[in-house]
PDB file of the backbone (N, CA, C, O) and the ligand in Angstrom, with CONECT records:
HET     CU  A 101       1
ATOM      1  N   UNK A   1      98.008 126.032 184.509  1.00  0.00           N
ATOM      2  CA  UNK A   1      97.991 125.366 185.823  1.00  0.00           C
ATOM      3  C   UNK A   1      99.169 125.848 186.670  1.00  0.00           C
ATOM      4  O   UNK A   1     100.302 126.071 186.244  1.00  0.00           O
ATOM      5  N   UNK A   2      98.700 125.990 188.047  1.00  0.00           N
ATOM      6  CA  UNK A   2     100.025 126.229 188.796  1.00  0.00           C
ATOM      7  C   UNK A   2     100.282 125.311 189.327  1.00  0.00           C
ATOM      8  O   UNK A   2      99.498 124.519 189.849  1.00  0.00           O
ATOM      9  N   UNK A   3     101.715 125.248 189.274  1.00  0.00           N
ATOM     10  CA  UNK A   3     102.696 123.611 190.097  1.00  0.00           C
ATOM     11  C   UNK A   3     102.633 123.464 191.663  1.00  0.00           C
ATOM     12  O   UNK A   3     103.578 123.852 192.350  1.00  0.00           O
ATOM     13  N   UNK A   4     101.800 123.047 192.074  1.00  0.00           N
ATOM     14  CA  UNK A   4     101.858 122.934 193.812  1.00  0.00           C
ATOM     15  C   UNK A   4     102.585 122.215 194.104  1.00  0.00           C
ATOM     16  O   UNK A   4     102.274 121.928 195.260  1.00  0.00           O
ATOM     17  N   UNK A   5     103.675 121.502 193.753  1.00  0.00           N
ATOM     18  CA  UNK A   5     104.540 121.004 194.262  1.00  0.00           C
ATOM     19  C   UNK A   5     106.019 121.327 194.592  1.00  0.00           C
ATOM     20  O   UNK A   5     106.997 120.666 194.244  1.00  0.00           O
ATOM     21  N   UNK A   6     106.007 122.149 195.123  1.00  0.00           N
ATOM     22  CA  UNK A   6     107.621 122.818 195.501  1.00  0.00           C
ATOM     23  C   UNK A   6     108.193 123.593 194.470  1.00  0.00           C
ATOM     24  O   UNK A   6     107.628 124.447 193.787  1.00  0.00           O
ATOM     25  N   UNK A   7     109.899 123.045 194.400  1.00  0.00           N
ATOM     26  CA  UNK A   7     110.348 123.339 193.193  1.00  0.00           C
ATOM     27  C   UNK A   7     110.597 122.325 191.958  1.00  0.00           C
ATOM     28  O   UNK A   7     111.592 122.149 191.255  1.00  0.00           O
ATOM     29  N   UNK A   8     109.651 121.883 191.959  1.00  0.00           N
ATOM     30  CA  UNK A   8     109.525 120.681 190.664  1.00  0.00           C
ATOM     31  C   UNK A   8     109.800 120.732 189.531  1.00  0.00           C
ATOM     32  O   UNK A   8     110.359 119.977 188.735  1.00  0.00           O
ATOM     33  N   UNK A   9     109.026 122.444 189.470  1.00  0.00           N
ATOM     34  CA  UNK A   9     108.801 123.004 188.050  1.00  0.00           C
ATOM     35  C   UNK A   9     110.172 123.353 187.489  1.00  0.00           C
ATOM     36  O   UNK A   9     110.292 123.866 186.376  1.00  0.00           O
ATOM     37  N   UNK A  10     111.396 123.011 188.425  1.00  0.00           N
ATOM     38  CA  UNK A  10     112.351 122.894 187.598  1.00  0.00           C
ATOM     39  C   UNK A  10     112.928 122.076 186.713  1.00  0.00           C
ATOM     40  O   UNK A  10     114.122 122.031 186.414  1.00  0.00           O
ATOM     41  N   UNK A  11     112.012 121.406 186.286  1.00  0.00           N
ATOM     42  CA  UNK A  11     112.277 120.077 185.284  1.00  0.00           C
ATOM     43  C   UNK A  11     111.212 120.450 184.115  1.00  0.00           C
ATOM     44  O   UNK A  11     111.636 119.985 183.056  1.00  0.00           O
ATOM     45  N   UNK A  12     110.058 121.082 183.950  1.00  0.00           N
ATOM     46  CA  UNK A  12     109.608 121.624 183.419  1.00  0.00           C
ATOM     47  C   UNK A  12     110.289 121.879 182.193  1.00  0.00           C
ATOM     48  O   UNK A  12     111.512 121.760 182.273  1.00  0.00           O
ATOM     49  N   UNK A  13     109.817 122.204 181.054  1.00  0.00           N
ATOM     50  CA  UNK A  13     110.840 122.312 179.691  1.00  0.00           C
ATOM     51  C   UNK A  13     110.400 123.714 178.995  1.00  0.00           C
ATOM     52  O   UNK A  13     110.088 123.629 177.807  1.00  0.00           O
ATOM     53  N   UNK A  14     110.340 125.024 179.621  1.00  0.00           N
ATOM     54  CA  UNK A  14     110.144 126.069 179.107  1.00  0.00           C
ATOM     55  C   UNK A  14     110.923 127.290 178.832  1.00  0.00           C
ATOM     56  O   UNK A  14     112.110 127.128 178.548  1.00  0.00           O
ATOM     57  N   UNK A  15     110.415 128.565 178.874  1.00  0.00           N
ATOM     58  CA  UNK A  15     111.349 129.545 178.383  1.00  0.00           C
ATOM     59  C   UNK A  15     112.048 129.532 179.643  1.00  0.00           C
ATOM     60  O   UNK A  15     113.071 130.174 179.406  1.00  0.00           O
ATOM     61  N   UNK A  16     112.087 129.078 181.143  1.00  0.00           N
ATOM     62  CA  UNK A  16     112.973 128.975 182.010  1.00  0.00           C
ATOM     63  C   UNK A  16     114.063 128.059 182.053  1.00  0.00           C
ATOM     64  O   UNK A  16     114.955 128.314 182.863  1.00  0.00           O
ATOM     65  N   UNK A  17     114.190 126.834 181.194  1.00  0.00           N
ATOM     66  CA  UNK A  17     115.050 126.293 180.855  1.00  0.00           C
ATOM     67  C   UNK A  17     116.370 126.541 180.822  1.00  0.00           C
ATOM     68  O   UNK A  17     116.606 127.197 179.807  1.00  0.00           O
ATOM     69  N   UNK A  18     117.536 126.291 181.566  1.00  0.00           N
ATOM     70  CA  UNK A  18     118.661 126.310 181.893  1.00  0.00           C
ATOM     71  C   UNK A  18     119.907 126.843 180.525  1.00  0.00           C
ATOM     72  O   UNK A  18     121.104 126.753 180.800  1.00  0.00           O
ATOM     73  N   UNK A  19     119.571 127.258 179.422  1.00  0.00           N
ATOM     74  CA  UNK A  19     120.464 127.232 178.131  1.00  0.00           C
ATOM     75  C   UNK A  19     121.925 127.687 178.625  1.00  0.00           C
ATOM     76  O   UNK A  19     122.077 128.292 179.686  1.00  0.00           O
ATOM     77  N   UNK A  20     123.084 127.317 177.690  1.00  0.00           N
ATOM     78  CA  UNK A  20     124.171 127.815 177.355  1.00  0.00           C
ATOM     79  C   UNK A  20     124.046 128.268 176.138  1.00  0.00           C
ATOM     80  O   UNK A  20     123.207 128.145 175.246  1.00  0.00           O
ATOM     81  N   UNK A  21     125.599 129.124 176.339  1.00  0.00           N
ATOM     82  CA  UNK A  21     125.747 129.250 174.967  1.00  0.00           C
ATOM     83  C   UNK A  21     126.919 129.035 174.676  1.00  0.00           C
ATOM     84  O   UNK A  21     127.721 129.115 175.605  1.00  0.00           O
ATOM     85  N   UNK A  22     127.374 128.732 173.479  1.00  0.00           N
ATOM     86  CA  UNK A  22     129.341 128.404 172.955  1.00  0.00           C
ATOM     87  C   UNK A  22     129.337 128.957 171.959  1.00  0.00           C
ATOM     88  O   UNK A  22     128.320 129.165 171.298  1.00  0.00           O
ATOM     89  N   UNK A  23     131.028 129.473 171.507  1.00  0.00           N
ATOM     90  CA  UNK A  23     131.374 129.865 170.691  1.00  0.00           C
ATOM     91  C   UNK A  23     132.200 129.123 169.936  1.00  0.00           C
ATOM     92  O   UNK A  23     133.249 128.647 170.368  1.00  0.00           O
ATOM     93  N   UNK A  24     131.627 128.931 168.360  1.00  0.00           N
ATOM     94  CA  UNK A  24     133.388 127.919 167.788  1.00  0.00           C
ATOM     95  C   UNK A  24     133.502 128.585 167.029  1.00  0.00           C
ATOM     96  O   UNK A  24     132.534 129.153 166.523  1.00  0.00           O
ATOM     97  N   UNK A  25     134.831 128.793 166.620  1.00  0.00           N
ATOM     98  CA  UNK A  25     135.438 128.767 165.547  1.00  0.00           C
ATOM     99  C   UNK A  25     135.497 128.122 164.270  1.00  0.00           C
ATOM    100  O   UNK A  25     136.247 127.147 164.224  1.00  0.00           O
ATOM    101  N   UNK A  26     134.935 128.406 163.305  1.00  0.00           N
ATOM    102  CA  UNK A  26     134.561 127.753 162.042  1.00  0.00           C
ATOM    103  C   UNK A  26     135.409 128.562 160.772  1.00  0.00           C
ATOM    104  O   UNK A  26     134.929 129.463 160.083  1.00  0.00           O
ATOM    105  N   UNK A  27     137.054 127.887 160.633  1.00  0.00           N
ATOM    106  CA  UNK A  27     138.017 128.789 159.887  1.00  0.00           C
ATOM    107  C   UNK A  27     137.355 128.466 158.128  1.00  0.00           C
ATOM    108  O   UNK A  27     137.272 129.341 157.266  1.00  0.00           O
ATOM    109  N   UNK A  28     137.025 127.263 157.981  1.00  0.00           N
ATOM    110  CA  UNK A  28     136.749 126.543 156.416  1.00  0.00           C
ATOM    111  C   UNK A  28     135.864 127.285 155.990  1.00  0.00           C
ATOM    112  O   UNK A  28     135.986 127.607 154.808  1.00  0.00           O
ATOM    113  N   UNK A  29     134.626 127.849 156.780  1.00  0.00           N
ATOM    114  CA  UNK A  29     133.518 128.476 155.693  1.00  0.00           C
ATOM    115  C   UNK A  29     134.125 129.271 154.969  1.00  0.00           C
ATOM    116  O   UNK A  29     135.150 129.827 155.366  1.00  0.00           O
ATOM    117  N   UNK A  30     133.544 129.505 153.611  1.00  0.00           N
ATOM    118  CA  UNK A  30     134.351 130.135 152.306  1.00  0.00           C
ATOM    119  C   UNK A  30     133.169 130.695 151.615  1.00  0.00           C
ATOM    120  O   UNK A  30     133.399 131.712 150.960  1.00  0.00           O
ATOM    121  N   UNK A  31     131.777 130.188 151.620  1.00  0.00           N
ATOM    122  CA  UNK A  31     131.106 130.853 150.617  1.00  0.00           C
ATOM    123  C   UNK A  31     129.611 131.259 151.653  1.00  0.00           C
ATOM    124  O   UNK A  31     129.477 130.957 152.839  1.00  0.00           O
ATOM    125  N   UNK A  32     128.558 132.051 150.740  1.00  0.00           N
ATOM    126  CA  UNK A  32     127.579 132.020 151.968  1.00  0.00           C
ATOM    127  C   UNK A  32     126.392 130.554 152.713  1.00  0.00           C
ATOM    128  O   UNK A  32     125.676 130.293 153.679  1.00  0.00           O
ATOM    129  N   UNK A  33     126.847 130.046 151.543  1.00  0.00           N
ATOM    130  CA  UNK A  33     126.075 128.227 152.006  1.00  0.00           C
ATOM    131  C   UNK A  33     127.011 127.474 153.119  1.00  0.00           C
ATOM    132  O   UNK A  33     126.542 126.400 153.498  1.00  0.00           O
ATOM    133  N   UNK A  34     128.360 127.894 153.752  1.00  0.00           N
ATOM    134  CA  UNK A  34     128.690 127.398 154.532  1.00  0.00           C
ATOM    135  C   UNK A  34     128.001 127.527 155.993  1.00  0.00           C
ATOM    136  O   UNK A  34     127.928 126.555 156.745  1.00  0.00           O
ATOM    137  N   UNK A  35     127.521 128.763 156.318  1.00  0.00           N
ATOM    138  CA  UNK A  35     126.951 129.221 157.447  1.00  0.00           C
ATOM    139  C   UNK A  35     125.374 128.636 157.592  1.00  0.00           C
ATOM    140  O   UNK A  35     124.844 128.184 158.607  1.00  0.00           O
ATOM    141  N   UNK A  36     124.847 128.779 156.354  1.00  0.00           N
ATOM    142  CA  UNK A  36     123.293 128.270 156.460  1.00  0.00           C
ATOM    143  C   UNK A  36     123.717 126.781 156.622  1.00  0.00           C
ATOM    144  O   UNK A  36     124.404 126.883 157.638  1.00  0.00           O
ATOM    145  N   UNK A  37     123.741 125.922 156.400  1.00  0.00           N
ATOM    146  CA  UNK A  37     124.385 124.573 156.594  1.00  0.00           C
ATOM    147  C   UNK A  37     124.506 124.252 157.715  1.00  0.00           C
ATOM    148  O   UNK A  37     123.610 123.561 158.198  1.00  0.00           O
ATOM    149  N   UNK A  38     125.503 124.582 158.433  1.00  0.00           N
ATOM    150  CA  UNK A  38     126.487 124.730 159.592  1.00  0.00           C
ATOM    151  C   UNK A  38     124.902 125.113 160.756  1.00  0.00           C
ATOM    152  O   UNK A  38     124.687 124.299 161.654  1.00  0.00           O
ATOM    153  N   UNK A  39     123.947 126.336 160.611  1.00  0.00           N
ATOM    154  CA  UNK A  39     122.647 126.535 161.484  1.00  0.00           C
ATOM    155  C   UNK A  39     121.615 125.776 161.235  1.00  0.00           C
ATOM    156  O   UNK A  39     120.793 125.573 162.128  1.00  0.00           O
ATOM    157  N   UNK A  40     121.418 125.019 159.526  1.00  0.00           N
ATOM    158  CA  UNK A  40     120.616 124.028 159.733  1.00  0.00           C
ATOM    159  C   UNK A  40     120.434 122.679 160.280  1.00  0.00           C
ATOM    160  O   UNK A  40     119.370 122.229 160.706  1.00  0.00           O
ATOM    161  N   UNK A  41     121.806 121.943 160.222  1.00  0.00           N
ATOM    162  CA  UNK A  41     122.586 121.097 160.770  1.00  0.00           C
ATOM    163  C   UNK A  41     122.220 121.248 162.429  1.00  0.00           C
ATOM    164  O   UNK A  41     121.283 120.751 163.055  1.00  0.00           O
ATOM    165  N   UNK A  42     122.684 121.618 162.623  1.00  0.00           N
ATOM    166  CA  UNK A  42     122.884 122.329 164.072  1.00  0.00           C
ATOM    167  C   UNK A  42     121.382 122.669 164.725  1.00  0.00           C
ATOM    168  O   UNK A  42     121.210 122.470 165.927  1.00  0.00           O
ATOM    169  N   UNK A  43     120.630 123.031 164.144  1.00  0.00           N
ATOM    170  CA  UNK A  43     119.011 123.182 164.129  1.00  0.00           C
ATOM    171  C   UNK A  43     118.689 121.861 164.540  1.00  0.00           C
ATOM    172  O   UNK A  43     118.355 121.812 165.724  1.00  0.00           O
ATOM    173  N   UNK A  44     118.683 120.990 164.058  1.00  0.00           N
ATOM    174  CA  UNK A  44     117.928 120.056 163.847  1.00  0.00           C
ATOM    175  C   UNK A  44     118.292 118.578 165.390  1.00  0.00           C
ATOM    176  O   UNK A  44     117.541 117.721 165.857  1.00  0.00           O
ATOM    177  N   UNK A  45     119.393 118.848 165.628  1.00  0.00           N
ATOM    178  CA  UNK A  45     119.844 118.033 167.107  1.00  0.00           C
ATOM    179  C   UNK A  45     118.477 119.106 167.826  1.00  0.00           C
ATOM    180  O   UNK A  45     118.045 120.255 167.735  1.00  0.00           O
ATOM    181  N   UNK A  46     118.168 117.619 168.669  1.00  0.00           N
ATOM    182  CA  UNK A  46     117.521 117.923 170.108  1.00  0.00           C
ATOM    183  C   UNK A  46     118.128 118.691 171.263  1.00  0.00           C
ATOM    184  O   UNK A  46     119.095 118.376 171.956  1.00  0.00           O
ATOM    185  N   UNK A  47     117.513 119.546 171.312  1.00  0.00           N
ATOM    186  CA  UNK A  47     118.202 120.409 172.672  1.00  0.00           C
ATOM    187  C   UNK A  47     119.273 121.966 172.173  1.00  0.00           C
ATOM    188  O   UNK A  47     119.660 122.760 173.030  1.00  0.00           O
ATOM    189  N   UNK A  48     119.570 122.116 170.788  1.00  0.00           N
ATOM    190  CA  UNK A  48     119.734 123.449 170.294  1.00  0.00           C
ATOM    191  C   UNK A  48     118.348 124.273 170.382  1.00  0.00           C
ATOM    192  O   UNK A  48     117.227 123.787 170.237  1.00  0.00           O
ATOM    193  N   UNK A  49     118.551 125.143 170.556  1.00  0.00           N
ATOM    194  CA  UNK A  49     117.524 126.396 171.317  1.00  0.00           C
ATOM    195  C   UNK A  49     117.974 127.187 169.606  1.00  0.00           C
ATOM    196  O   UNK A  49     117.051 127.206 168.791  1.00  0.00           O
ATOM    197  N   UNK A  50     119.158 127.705 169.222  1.00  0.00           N
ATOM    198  CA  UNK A  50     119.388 128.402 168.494  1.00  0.00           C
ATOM    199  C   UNK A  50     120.704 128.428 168.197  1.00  0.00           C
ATOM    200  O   UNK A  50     121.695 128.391 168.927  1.00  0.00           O
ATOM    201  N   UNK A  51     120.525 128.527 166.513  1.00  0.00           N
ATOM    202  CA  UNK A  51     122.295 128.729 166.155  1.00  0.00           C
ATOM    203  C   UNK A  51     122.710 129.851 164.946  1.00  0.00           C
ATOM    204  O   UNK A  51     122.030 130.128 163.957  1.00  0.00           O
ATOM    205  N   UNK A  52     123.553 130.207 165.188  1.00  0.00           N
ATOM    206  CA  UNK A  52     124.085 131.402 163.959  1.00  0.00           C
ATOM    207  C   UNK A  52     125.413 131.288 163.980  1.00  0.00           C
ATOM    208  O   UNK A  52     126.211 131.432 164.906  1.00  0.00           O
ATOM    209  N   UNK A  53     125.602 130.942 162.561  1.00  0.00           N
ATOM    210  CA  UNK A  53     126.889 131.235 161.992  1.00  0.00           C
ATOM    211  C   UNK A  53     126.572 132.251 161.268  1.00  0.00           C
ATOM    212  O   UNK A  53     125.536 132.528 160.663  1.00  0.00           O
ATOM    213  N   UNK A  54     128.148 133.102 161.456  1.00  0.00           N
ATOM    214  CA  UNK A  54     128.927 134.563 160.149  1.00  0.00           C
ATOM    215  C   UNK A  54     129.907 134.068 159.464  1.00  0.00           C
ATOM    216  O   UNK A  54     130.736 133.317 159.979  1.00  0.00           O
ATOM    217  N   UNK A  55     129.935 134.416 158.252  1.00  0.00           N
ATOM    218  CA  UNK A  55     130.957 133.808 157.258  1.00  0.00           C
ATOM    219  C   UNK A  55     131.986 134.732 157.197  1.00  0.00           C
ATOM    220  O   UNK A  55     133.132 134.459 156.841  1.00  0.00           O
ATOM    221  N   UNK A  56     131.427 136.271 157.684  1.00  0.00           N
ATOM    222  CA  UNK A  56     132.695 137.019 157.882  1.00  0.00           C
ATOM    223  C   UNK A  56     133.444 136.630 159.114  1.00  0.00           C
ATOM    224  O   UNK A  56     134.568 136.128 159.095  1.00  0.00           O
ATOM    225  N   UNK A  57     132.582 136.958 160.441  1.00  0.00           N
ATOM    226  CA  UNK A  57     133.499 136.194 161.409  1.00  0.00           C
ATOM    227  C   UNK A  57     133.975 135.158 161.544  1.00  0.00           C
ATOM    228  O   UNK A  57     134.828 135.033 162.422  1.00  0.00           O
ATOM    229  N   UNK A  58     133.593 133.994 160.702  1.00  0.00           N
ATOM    230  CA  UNK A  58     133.896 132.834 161.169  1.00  0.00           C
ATOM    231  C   UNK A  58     133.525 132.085 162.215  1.00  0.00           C
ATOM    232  O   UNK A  58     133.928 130.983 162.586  1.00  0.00           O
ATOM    233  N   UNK A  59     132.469 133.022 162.780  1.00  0.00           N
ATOM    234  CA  UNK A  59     132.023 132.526 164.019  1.00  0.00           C
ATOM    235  C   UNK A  59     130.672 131.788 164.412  1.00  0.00           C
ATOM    236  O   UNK A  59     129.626 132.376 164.139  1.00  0.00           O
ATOM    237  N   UNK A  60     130.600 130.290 165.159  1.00  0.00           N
ATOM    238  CA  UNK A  60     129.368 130.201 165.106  1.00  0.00           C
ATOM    239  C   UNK A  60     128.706 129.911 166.409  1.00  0.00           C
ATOM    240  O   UNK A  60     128.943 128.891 167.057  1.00  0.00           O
ATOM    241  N   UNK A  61     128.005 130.689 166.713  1.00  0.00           N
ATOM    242  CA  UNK A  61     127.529 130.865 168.123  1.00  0.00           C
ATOM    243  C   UNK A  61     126.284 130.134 168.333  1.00  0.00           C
ATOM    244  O   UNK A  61     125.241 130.510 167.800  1.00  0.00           O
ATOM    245  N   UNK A  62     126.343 129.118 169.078  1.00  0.00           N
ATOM    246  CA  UNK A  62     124.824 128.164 169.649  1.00  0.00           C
ATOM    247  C   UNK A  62     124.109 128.077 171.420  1.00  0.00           C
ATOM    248  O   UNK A  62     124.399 127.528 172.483  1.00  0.00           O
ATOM    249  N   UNK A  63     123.536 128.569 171.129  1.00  0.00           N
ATOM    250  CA  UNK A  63     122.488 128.655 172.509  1.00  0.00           C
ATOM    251  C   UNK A  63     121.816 126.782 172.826  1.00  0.00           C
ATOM    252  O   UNK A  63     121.009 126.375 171.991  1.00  0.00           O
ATOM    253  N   UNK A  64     122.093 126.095 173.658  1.00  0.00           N
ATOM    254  CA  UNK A  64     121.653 124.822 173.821  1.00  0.00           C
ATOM    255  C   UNK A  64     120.927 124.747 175.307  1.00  0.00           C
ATOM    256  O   UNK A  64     120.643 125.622 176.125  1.00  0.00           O
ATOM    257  N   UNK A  65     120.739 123.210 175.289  1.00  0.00           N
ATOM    258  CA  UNK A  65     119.743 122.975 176.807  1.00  0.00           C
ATOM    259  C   UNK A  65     121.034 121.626 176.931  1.00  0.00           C
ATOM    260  O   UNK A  65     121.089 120.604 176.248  1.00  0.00           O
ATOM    261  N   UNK A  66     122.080 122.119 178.162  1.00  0.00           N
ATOM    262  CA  UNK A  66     123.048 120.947 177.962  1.00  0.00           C
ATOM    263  C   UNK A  66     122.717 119.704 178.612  1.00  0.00           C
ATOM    264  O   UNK A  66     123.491 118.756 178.480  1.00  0.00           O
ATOM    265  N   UNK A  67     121.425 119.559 179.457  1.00  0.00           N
ATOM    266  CA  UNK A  67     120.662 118.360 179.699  1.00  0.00           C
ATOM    267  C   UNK A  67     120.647 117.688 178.292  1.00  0.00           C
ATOM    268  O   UNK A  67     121.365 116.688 178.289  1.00  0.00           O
ATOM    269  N   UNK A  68     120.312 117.827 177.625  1.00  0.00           N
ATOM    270  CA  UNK A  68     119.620 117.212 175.728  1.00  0.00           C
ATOM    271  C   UNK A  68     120.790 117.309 175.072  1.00  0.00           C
ATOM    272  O   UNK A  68     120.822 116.376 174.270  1.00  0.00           O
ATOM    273  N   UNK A  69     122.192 118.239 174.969  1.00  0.00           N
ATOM    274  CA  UNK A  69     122.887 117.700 174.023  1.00  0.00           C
ATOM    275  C   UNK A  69     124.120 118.528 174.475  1.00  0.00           C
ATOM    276  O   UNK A  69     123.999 119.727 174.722  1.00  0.00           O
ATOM    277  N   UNK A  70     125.395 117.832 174.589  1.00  0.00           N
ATOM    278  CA  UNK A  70     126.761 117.944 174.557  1.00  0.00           C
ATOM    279  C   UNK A  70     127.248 118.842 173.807  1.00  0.00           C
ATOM    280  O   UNK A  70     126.761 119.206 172.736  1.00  0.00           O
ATOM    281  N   UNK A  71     128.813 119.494 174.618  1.00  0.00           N
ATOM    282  CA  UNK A  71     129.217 120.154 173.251  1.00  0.00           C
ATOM    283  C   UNK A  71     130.173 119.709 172.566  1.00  0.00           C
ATOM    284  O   UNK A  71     130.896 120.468 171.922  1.00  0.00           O
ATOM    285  N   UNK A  72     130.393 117.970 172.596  1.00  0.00           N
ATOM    286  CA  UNK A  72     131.140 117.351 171.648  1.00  0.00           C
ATOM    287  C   UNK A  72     130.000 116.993 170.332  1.00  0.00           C
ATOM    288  O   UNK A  72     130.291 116.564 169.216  1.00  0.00           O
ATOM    289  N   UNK A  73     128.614 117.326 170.882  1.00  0.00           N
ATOM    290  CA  UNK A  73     127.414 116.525 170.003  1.00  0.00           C
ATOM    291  C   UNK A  73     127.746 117.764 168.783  1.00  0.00           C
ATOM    292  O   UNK A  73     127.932 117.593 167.578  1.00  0.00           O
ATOM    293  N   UNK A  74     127.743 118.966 169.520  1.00  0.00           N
ATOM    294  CA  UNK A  74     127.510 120.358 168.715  1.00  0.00           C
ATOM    295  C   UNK A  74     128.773 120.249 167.837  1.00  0.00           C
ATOM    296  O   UNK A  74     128.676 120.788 166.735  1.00  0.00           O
ATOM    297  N   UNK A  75     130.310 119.456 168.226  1.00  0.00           N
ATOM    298  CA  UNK A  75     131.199 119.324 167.081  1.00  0.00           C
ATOM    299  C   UNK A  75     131.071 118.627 166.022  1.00  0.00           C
ATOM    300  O   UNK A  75     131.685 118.836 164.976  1.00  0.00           O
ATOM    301  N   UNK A  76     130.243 117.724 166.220  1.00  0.00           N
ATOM    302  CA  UNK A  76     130.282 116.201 165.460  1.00  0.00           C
ATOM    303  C   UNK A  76     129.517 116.824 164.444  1.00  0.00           C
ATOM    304  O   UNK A  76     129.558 116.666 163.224  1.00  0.00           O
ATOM    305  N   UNK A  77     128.732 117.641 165.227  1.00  0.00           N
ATOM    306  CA  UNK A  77     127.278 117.891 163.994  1.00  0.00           C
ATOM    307  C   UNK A  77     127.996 118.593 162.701  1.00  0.00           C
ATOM    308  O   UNK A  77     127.898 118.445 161.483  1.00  0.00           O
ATOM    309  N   UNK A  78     128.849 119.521 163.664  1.00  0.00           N
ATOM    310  CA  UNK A  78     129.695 120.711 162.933  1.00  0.00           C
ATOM    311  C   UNK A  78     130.582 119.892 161.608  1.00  0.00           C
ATOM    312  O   UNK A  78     130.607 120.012 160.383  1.00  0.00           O
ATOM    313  N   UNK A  79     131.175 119.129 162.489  1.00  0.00           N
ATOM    314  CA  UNK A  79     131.869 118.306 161.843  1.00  0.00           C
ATOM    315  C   UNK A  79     131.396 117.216 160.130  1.00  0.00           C
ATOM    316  O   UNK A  79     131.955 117.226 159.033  1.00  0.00           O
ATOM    317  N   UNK A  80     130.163 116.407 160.626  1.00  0.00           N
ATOM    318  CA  UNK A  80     129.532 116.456 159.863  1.00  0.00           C
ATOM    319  C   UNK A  80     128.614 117.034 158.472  1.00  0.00           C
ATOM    320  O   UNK A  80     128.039 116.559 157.492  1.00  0.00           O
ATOM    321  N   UNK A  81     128.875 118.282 159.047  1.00  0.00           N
ATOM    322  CA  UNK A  81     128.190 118.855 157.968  1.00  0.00           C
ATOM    323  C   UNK A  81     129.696 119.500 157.076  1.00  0.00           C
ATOM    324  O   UNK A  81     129.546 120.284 156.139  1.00  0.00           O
ATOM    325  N   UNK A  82     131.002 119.071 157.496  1.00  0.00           N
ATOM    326  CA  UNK A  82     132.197 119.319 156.421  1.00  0.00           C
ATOM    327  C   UNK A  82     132.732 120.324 157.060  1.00  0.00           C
ATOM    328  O   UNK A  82     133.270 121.173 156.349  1.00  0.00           O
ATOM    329  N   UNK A  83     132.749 120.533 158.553  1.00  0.00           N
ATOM    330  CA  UNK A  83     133.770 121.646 159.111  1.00  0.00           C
ATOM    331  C   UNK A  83     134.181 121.602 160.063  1.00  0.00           C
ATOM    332  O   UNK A  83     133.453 121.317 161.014  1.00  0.00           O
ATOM    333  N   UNK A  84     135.407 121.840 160.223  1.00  0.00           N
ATOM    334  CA  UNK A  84     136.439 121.739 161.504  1.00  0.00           C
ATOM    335  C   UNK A  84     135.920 123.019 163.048  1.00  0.00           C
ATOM    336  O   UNK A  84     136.301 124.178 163.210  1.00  0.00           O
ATOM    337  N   UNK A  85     135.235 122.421 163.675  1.00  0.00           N
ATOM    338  CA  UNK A  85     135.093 123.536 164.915  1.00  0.00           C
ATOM    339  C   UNK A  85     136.227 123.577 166.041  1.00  0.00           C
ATOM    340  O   UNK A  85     136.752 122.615 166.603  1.00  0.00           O
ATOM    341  N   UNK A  86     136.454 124.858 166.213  1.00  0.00           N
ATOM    342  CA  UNK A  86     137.268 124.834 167.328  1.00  0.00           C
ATOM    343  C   UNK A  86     136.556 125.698 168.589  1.00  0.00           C
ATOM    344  O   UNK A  86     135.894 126.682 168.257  1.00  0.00           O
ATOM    345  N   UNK A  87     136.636 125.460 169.633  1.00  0.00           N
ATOM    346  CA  UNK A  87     135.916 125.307 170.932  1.00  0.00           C
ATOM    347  C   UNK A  87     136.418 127.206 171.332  1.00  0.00           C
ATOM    348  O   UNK A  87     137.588 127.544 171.151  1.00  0.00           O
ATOM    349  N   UNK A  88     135.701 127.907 171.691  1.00  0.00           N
ATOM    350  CA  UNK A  88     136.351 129.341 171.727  1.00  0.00           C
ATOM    351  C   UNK A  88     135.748 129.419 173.377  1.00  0.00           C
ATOM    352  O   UNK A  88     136.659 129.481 174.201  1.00  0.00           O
ATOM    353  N   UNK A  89     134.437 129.424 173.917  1.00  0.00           N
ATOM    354  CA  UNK A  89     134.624 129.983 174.908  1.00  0.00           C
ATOM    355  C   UNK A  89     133.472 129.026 175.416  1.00  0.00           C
ATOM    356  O   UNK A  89     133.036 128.191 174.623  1.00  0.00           O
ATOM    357  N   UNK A  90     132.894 129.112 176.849  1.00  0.00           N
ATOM    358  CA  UNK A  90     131.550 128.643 176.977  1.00  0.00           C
ATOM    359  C   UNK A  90     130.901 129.318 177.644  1.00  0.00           C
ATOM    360  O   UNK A  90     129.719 129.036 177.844  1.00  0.00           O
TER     361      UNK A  90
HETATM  362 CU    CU A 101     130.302 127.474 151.296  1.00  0.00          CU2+
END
């Protein structure tokens, strides 16, 4: 269907969707189950688009929709799942 109504379709919830992305710092991961954890965790909040942690870098990079979720939500989660995030860029 096409949207005849102006620009409406910016509320719409598709691949045009507004995402960020952030970088944290994740110093604790130590083995390779820290990173899968840390993206499943993180998976599972409403409004992550996508997440990857490296256990070599330490780095874990998340693509979100910041309408649906914060990036104190994205610490807590972090946090929760047993790791200290630190906020690198946005
Ligand atoms: Cu581990």
């Amino acid at each position: 269907m096409v949207a005849a109504v102006g620009e409406e379709v910016d509320h719409v919830e598709d691949v045009s969707m507004n995402t960020k992305t952030v970088t944290f710092k994740v110093a604790d991961m130590h083995c390779p189950s820290c990173p899968r954890l840390i993206q499943l965790d993180l998976q599972e909040l409403p409004g992550v688009v996508a997440a990857s942690a490296d256990l070599n870098t330490k780095l874990v990079v998340v693509e979100f929709d910041p309408v649906s979720v914060s990036i104190s939500e994205l610490v807590s989660s972090i946090k929760d799942s047993g790791y200290v995030a630190e906020l690198l860029q946005v």
